[in-house]
Residue frames as a rotation matrix with the C-alpha (Angstrom) as fourth column:
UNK 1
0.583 0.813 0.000 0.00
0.813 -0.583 0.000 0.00
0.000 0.000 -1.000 0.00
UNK 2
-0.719 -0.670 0.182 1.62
0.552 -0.711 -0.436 3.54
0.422 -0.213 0.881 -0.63
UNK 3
-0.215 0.409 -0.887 0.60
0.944 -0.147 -0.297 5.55
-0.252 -0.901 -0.354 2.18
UNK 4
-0.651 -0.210 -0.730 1.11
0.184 -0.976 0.116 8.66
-0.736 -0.059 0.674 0.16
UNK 5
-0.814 0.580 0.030 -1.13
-0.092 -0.180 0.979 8.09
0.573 0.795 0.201 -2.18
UNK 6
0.035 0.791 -0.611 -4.05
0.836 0.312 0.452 7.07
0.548 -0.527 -0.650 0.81
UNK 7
-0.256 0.472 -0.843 -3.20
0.894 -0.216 -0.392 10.20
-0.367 -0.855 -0.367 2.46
UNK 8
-0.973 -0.213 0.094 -3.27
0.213 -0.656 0.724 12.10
-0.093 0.725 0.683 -0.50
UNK 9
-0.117 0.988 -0.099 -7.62
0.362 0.135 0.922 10.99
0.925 0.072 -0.374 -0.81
UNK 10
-0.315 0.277 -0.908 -7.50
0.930 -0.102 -0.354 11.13
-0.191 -0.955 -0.225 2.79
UNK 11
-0.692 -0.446 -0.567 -6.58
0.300 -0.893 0.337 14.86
-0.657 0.063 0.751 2.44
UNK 12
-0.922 0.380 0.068 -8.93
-0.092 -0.388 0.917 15.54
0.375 0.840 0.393 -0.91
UNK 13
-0.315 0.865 -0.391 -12.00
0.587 0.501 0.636 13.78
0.746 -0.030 -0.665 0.69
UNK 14
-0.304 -0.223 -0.926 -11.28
0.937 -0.247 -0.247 15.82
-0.174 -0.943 0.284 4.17
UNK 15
-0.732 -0.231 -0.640 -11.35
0.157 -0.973 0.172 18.85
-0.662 0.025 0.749 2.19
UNK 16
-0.826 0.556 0.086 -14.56
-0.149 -0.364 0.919 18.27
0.543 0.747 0.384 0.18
UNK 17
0.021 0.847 -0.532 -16.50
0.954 0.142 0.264 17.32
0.299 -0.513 -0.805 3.18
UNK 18
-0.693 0.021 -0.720 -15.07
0.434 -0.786 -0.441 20.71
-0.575 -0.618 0.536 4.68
UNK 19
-0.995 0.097 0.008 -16.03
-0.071 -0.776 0.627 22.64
0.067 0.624 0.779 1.81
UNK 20
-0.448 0.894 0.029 -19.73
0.516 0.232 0.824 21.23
0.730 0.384 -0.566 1.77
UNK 21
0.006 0.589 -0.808 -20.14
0.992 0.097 0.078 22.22
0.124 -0.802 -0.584 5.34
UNK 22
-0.409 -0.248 -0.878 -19.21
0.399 -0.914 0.072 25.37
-0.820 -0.321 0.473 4.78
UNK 23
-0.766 0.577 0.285 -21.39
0.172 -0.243 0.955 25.89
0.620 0.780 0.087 1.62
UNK 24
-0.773 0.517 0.368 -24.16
-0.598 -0.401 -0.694 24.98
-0.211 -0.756 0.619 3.65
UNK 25
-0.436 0.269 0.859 -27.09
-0.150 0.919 -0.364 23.01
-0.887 -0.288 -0.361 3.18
UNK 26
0.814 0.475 -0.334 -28.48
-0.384 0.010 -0.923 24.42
-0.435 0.880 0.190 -0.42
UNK 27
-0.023 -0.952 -0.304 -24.87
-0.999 0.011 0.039 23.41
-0.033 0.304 -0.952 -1.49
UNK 28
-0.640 -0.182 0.747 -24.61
-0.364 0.927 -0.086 20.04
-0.677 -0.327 -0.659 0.05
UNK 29
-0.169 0.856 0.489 -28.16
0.025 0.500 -0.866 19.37
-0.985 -0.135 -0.106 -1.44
UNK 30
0.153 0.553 -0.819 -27.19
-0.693 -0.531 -0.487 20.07
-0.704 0.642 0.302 -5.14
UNK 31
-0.613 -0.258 -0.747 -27.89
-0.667 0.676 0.314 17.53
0.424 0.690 -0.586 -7.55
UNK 32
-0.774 0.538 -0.334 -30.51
0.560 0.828 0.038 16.50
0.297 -0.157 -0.942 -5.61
UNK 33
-0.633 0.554 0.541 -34.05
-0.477 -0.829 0.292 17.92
0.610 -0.073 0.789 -4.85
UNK 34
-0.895 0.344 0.284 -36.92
0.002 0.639 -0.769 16.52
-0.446 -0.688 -0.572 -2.35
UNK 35
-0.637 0.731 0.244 -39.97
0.378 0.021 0.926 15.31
0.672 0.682 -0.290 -3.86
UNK 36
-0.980 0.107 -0.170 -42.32
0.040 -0.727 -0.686 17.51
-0.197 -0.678 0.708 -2.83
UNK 37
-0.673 0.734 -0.087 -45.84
0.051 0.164 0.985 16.04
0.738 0.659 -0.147 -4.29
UNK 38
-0.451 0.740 -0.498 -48.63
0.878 0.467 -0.102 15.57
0.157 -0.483 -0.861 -1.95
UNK 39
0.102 0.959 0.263 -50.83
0.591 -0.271 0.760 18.15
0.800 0.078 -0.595 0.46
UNK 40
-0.898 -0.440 0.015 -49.22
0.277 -0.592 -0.757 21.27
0.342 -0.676 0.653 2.21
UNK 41
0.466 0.863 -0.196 -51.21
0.727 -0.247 0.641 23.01
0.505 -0.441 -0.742 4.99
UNK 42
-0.440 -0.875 -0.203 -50.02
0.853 -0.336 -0.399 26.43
0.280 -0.348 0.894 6.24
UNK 43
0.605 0.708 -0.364 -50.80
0.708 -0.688 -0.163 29.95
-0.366 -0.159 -0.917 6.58
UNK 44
0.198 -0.094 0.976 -50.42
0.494 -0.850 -0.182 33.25
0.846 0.518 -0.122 5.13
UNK 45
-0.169 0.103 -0.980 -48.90
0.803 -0.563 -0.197 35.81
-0.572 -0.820 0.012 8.46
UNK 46
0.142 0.257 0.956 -50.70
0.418 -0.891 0.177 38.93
0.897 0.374 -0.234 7.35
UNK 47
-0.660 -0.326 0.677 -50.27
-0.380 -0.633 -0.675 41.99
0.648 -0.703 0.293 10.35
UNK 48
-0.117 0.990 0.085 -53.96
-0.971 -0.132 0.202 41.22
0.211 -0.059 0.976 11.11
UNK 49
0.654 0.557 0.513 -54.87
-0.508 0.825 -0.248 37.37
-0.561 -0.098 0.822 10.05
UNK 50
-0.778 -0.609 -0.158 -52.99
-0.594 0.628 0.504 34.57
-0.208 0.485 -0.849 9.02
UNK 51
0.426 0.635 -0.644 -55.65
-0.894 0.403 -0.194 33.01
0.137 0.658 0.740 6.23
UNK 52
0.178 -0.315 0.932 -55.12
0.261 0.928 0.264 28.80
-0.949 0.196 0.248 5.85
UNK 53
0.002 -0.309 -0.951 -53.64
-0.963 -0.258 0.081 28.35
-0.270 0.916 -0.298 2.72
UNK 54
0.365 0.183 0.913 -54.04
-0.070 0.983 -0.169 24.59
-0.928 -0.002 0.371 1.12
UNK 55
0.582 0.181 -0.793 -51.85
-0.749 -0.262 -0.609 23.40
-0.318 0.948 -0.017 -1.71
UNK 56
0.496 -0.230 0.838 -51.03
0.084 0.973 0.217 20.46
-0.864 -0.038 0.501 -3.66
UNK 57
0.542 0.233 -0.808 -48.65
-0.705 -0.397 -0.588 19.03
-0.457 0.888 -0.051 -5.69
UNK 58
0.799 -0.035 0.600 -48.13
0.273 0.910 -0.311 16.69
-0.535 0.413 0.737 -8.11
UNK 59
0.222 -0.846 -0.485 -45.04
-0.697 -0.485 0.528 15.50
-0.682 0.221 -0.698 -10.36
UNK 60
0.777 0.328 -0.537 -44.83
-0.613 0.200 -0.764 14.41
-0.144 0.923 0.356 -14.04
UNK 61
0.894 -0.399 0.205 -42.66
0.442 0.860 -0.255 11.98
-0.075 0.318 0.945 -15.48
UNK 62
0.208 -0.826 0.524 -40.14
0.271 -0.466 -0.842 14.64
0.940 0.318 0.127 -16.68
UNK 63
-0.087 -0.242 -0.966 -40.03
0.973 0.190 -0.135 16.01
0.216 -0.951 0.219 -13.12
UNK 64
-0.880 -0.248 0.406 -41.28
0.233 -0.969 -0.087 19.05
0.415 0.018 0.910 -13.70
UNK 65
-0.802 0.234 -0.549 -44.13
0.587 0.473 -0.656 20.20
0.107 -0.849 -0.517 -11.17
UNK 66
-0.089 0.673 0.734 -47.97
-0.134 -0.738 0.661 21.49
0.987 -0.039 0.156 -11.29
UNK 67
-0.903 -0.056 -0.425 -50.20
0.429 -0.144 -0.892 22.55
-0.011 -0.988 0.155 -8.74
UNK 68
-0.114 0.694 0.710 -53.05
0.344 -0.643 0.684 24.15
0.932 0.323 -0.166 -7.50
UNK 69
-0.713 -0.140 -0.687 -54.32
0.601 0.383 -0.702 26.11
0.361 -0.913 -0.189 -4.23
UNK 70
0.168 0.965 -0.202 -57.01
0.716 0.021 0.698 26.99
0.678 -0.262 -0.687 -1.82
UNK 71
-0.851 -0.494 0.180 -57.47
0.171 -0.583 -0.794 30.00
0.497 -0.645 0.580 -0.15
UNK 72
-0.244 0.900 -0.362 -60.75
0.885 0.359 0.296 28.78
0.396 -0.249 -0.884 1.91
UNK 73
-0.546 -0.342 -0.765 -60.64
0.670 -0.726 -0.154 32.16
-0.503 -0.596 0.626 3.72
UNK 74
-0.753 -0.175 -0.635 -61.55
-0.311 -0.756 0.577 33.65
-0.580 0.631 0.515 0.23
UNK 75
0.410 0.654 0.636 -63.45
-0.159 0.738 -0.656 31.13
-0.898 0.168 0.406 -0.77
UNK 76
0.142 -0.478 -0.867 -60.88
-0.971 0.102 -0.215 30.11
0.191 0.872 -0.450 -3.74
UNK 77
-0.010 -0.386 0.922 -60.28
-0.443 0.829 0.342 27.05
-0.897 -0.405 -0.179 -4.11
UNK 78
0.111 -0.507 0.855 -57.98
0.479 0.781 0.401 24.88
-0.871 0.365 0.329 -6.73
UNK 79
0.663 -0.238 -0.710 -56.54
-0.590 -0.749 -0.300 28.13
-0.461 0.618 -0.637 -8.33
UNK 80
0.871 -0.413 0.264 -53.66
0.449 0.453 -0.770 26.89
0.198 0.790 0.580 -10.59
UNK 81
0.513 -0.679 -0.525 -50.10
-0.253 -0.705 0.663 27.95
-0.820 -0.207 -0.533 -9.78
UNK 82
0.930 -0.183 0.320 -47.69
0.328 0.012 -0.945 28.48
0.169 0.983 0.072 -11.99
UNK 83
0.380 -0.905 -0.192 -43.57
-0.282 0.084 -0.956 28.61
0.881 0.417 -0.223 -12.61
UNK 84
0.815 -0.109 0.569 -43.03
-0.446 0.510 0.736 26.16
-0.371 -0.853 0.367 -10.06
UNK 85
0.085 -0.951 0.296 -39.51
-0.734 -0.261 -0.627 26.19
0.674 -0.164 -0.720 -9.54
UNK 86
0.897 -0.428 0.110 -37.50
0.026 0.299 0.954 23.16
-0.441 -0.853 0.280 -6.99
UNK 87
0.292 -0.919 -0.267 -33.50
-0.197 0.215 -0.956 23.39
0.936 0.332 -0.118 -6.96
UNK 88
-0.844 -0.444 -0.300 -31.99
0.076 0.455 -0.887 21.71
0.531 -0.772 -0.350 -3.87
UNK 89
-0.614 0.420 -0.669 -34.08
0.790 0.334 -0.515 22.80
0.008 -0.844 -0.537 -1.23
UNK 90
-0.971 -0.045 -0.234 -35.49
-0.038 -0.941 0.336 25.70
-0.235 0.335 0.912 -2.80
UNK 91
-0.641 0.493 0.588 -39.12
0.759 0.296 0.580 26.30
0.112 0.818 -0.564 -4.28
UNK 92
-0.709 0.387 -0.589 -40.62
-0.089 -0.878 -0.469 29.12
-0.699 -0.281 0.657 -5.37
UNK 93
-0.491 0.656 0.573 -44.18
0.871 0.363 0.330 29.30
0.009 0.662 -0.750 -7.63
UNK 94
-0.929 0.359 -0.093 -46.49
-0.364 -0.930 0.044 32.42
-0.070 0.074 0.995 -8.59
UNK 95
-0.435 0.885 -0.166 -50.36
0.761 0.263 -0.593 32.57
-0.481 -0.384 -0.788 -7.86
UNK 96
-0.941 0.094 0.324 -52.16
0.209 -0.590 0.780 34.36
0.265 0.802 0.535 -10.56
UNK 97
-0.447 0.828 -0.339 -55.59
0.511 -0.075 -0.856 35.56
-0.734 -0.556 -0.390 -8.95
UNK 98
0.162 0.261 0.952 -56.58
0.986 -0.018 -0.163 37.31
-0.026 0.965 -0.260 -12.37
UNK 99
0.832 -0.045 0.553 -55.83
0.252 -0.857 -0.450 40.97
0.494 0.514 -0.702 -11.62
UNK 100
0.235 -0.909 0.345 -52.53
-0.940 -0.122 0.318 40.77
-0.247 -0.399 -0.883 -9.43
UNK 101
0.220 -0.636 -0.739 -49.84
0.069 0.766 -0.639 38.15
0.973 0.090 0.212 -9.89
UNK 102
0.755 -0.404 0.516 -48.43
-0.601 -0.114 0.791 36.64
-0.261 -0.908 -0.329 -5.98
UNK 103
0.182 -0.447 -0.876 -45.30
-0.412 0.774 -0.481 34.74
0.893 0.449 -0.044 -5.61
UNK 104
0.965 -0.208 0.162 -44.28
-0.008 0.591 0.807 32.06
-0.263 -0.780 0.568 -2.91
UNK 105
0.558 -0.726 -0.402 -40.92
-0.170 0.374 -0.912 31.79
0.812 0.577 0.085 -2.54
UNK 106
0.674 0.321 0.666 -39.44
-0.713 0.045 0.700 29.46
0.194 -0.946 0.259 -0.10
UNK 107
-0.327 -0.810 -0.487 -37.37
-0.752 0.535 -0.386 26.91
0.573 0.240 -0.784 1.58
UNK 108
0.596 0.514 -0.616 -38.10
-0.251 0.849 0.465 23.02
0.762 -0.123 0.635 2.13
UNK 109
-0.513 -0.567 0.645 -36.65
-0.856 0.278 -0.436 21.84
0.068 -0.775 -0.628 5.97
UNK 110
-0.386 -0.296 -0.874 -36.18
-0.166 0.954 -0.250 18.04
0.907 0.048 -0.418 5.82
UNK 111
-0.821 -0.147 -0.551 -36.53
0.270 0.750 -0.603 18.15
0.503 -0.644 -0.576 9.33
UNK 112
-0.490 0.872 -0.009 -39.54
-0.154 -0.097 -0.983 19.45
-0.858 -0.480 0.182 10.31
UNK 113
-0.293 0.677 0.675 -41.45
0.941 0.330 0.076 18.46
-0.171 0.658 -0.734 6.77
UNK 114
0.504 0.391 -0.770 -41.95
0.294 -0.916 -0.273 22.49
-0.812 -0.088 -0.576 5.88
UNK 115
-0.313 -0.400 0.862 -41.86
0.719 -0.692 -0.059 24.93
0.620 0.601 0.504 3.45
UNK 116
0.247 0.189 -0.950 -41.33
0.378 -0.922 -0.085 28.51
-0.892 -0.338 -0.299 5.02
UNK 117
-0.660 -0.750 0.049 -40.28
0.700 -0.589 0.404 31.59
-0.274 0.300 0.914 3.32
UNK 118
-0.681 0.251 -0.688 -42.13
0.236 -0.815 -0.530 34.55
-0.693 -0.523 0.496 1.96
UNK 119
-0.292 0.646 0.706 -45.22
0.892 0.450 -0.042 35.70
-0.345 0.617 -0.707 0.27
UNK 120
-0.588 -0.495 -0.640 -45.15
0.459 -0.856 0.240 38.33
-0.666 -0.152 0.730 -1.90
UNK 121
0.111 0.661 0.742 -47.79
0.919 -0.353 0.178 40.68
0.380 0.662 -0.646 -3.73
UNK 122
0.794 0.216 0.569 -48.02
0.253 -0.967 0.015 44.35
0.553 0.132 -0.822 -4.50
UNK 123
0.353 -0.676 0.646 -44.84
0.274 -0.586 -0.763 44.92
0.894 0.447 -0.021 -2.88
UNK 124
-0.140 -0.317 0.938 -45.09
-0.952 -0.217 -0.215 43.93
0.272 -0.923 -0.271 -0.03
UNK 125
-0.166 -0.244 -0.955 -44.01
-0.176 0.961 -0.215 40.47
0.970 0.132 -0.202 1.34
UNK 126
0.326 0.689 0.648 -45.36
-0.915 0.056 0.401 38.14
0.240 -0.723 0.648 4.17
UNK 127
-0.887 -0.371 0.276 -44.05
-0.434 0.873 -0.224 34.78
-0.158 -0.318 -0.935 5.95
UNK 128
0.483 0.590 -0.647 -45.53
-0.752 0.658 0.039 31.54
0.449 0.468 0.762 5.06
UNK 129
-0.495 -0.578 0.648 -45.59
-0.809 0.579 -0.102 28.12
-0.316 -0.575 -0.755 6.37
UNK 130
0.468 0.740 -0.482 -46.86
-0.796 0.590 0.133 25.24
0.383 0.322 0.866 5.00
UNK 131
-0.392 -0.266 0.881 -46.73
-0.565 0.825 -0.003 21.52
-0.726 -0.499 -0.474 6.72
UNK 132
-0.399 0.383 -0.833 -47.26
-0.446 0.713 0.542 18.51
0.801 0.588 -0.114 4.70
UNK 133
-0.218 0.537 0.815 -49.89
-0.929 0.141 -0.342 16.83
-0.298 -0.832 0.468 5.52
UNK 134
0.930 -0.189 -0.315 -49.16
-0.052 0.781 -0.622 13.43
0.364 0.595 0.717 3.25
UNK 135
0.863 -0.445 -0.239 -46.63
0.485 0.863 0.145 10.75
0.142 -0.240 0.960 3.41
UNK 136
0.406 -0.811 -0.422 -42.56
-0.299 -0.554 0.777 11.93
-0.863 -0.190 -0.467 3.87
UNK 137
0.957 -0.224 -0.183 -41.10
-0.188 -0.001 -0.982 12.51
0.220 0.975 -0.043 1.19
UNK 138
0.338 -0.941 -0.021 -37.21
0.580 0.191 0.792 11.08
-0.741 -0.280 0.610 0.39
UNK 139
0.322 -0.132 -0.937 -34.71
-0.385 -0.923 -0.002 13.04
-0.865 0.361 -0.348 -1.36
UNK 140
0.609 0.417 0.674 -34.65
0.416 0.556 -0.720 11.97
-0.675 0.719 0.165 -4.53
UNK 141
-0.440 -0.739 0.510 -31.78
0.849 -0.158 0.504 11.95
-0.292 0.655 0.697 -7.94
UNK 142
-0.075 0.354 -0.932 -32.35
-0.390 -0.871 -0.300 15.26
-0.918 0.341 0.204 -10.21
């Protein structure tokens, strides 16, 4: 066995785990995305009221993802979203209500099953949470 060559990997491997941890976790997670399909429950934090939001989704052979959601609050329900977006742990989609355009744009946490992150219309932006309420999901190849 030459040892210099074993501590040479040692040494290369040592230094791409560092690097990952110090990317962080979108890093670590690229090249790979969680399958987010099923049935999110959350809310909208407005100053006032935090509305239920309800929204599913589903994923196509190609792997590219629709949707639709409920804003029972409003009485909407199975709007259509649209440029649903996942890259690592990322996902961000846009809610077209016919005279304003919202987006969602958020991040999936493995460990609590969530998507947080913010909800934006007219220019002003709002926290979101949504909880799956369907099976866990594994992380899955891109």
């Amino acid at each position: 066995m030459n040892f210099k060559s074993t501590a040479g990997h040692v040494l290369v491997i040592g230094a791409l785990a560092f690097a990952a941890l110090i990317a962080g976790p979108d890093q670590a997670l690229a090249g790979h995305q969680p399958d987010l399909t099923g049935d999110w429950e959350g809310w909208v934090k407005f100053t006032s009221a935090q509305p239920r939001v309800l929204l599913s989704l589903e994923r196509s052979g190609d792997g590219t993802f629709s949707g639709t959601i409920s804003l029972p609050m409003q009485d909407r329900h199975d709007l259509p979203v649209s440029n649903i977006e996942v890259d690592g742990n990322r996902i961000s989609f846009d809610l077209s209500t016919g005279h304003a355009t919202a987006s969602f744009k958020g991040r999936y946490s493995e460990e609590t099953d969530t998507i947080s992150g913010d909800f934006i219309q007219a220019g002003a932006t709002f926290p979101f949470e949504l909880k799956c309420k369907t099976a866990t999901r594994a992380m899955s190849g891109k």
